[in-house]
mmCIF file of the C-alpha atoms, coordinates in Angstrom:
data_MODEL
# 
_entry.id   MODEL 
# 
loop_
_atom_site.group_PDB 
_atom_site.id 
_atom_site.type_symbol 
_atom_site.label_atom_id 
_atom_site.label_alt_id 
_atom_site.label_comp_id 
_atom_site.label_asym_id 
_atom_site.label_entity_id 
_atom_site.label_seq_id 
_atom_site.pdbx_PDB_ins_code 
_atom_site.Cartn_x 
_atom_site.Cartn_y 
_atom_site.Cartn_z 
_atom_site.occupancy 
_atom_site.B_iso_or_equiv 
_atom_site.pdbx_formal_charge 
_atom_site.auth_seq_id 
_atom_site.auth_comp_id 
_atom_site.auth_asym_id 
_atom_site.auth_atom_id 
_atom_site.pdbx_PDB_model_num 
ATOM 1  C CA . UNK A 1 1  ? 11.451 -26.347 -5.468  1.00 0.00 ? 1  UNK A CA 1 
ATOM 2  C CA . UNK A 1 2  ? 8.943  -27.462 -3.515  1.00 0.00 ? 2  UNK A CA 1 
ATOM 3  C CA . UNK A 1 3  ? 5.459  -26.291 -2.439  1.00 0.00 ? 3  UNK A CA 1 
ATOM 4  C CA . UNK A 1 4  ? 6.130  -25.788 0.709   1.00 0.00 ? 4  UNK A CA 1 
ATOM 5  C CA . UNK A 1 5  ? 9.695  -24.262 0.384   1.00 0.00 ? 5  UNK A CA 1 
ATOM 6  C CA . UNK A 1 6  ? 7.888  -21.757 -1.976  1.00 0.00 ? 6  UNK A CA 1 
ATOM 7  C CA . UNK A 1 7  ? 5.358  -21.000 1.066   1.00 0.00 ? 7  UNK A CA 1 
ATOM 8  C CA . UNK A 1 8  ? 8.402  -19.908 2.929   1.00 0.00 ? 8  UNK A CA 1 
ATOM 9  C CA . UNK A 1 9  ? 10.071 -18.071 0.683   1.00 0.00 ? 9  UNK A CA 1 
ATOM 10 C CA . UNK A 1 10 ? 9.530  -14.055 1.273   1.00 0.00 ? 10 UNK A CA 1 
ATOM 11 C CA . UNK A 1 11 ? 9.806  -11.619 -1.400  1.00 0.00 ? 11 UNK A CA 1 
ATOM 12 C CA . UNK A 1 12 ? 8.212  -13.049 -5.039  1.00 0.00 ? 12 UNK A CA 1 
ATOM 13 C CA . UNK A 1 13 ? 5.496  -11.958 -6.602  1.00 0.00 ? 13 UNK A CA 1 
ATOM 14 C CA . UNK A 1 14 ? 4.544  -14.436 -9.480  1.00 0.00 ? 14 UNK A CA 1 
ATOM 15 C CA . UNK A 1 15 ? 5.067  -18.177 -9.722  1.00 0.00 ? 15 UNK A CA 1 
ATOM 16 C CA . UNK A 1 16 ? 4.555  -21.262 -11.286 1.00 0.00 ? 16 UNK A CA 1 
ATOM 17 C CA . UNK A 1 17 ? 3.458  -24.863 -9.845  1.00 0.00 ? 17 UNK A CA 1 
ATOM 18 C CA . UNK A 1 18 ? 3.853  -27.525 -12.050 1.00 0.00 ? 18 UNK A CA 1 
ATOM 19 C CA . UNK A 1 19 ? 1.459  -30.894 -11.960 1.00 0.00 ? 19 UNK A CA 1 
ATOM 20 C CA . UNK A 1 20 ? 2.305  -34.598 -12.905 1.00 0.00 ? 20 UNK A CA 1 
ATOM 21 C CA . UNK A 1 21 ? 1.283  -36.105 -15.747 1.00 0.00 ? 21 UNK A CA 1 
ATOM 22 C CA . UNK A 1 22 ? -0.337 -38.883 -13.663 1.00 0.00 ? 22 UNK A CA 1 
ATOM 23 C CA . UNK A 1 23 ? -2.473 -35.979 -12.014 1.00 0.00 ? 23 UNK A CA 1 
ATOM 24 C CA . UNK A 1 24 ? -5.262 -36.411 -14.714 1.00 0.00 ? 24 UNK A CA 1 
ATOM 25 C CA . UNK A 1 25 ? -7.299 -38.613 -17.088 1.00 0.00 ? 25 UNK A CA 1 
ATOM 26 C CA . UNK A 1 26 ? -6.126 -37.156 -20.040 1.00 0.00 ? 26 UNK A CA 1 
ATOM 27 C CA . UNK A 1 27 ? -2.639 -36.003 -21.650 1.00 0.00 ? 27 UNK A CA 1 
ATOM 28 C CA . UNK A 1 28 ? -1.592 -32.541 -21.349 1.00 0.00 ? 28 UNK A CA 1 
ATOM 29 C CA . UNK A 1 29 ? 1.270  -31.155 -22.705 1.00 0.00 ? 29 UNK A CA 1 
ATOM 30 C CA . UNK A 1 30 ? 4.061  -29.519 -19.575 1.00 0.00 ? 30 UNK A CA 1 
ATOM 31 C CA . UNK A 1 31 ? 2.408  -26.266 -20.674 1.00 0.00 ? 31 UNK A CA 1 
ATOM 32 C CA . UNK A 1 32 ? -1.055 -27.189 -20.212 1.00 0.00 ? 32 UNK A CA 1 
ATOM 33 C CA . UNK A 1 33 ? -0.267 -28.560 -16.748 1.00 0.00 ? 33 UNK A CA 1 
ATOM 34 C CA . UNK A 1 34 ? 1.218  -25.706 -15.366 1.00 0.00 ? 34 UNK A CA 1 
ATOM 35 C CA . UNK A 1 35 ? -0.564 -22.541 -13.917 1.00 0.00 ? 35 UNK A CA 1 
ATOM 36 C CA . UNK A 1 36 ? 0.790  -19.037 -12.752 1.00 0.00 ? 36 UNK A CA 1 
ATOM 37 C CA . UNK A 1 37 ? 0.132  -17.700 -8.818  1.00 0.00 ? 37 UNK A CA 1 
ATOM 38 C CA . UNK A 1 38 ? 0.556  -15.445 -6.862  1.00 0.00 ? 38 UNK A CA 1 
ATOM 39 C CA . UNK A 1 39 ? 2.144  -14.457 -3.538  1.00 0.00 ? 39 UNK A CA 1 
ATOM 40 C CA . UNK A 1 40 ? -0.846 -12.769 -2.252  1.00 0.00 ? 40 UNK A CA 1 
ATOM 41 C CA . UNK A 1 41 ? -2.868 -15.337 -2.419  1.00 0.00 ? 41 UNK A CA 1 
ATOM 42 C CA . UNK A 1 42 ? -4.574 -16.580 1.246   1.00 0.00 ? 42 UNK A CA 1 
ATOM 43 C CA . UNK A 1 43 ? -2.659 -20.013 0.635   1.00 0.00 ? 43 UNK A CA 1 
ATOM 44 C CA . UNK A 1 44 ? 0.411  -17.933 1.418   1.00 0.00 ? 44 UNK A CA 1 
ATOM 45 C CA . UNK A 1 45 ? -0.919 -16.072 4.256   1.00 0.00 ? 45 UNK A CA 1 
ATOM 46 C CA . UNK A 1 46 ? -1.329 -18.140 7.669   1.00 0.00 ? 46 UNK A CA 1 
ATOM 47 C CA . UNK A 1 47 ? -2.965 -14.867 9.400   1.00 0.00 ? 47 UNK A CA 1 
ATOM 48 C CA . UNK A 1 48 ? -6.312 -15.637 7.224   1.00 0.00 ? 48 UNK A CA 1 
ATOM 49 C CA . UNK A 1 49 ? -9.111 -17.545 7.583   1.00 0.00 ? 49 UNK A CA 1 
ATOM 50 C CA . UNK A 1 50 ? -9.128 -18.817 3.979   1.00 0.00 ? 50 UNK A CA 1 
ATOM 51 C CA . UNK A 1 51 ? -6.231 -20.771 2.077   1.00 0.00 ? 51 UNK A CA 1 
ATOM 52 C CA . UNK A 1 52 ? -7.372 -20.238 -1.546  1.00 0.00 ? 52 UNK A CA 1 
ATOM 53 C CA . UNK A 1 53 ? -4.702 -20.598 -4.121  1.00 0.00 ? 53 UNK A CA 1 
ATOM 54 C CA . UNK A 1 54 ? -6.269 -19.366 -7.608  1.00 0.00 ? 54 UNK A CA 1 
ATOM 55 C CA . UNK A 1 55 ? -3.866 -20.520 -10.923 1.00 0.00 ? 55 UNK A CA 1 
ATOM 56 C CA . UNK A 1 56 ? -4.205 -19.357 -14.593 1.00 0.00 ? 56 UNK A CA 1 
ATOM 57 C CA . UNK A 1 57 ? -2.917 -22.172 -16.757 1.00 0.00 ? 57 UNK A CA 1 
ATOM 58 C CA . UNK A 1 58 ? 0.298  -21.100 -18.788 1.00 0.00 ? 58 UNK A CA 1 
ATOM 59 C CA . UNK A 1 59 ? -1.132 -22.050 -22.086 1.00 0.00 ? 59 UNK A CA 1 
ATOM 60 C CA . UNK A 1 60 ? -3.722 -19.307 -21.627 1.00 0.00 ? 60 UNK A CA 1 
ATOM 61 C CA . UNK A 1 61 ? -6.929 -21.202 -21.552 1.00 0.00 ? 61 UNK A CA 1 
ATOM 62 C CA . UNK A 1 62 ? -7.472 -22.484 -17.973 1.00 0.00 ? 62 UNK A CA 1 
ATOM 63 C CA . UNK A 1 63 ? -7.646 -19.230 -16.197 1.00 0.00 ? 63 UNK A CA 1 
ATOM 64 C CA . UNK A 1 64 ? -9.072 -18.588 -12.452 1.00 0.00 ? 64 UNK A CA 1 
ATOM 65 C CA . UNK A 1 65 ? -9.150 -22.376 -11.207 1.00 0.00 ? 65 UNK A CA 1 
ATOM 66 C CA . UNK A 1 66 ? -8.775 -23.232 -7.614  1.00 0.00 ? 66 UNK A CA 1 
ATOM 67 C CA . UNK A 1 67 ? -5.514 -25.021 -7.189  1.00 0.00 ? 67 UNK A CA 1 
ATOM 68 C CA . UNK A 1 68 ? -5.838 -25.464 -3.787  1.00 0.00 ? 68 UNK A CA 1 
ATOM 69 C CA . UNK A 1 69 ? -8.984 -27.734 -4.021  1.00 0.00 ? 69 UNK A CA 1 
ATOM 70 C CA . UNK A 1 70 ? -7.204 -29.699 -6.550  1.00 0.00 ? 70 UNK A CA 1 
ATOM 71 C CA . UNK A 1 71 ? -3.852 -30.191 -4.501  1.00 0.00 ? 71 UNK A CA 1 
ATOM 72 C CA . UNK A 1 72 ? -5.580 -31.126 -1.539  1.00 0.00 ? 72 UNK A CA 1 
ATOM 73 C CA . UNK A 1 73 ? -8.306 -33.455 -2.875  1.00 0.00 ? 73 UNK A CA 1 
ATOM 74 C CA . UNK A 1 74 ? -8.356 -36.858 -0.741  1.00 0.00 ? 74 UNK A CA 1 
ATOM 75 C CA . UNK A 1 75 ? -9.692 -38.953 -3.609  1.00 0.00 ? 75 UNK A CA 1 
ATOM 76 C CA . UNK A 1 76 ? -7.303 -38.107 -6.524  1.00 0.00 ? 76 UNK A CA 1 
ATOM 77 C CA . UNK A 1 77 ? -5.449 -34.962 -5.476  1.00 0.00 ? 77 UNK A CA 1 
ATOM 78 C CA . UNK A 1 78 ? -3.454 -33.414 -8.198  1.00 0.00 ? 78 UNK A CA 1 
ATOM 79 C CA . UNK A 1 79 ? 0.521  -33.795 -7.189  1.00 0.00 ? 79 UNK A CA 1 
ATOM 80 C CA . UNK A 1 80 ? 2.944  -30.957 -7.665  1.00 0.00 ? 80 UNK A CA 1 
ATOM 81 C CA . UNK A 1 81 ? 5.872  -32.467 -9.915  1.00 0.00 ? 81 UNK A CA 1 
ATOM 82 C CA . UNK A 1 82 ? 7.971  -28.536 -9.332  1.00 0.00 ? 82 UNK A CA 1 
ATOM 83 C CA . UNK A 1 83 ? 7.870  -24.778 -8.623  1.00 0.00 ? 83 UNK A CA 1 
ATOM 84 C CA . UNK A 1 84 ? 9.815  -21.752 -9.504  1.00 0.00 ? 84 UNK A CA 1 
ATOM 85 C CA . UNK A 1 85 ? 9.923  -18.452 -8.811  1.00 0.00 ? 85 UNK A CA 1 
ATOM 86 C CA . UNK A 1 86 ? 8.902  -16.146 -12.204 1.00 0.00 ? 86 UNK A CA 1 
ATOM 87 C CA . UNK A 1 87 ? 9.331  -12.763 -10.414 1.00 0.00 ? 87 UNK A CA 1 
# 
């Protein structure tokens, strides 16, 4: 799924977004290019003022980075290659 279909999606707690391989310099493996979220986060709630979206990498060693600033980067923005829904 998408980004934005998992914006309207009600009722998960925990997901994944996964990132391109042409979203960076180097190679990463599929595990080291995907990070966990969550549905509480302000990117999910129109109502606030911010629209953080905070990701620990799968592979355990990327924890706390700020997806959104990543996804919505105008010079080399970091594109979302699938979703899903862990819980």
């Amino acid at each position: 799924m998408t980004l934005e279909e998992l914006k309207r999606r009600k009722g998960w707690k925990k997901a994944v977004i996964g990132f391109t391989e042409s979203s960076f310099n180097l190679s990463y493996t599929e595990e080291e290019r995907s990070y966990e979220i969550q549905s509480d986060a302000k990117y999910f709630n129109d109502g606030l003022i911010g629209n953080s979206l905070f990701g620990n990498c799968i592979d355990g060693k990327d924890n706390g980075v700020r997806l959104d600033l990543y996804i919505h980067d105008l010079e080399c923005p970091w594109e979302i290659e699938y979703c899903y829904i862990v819980e």
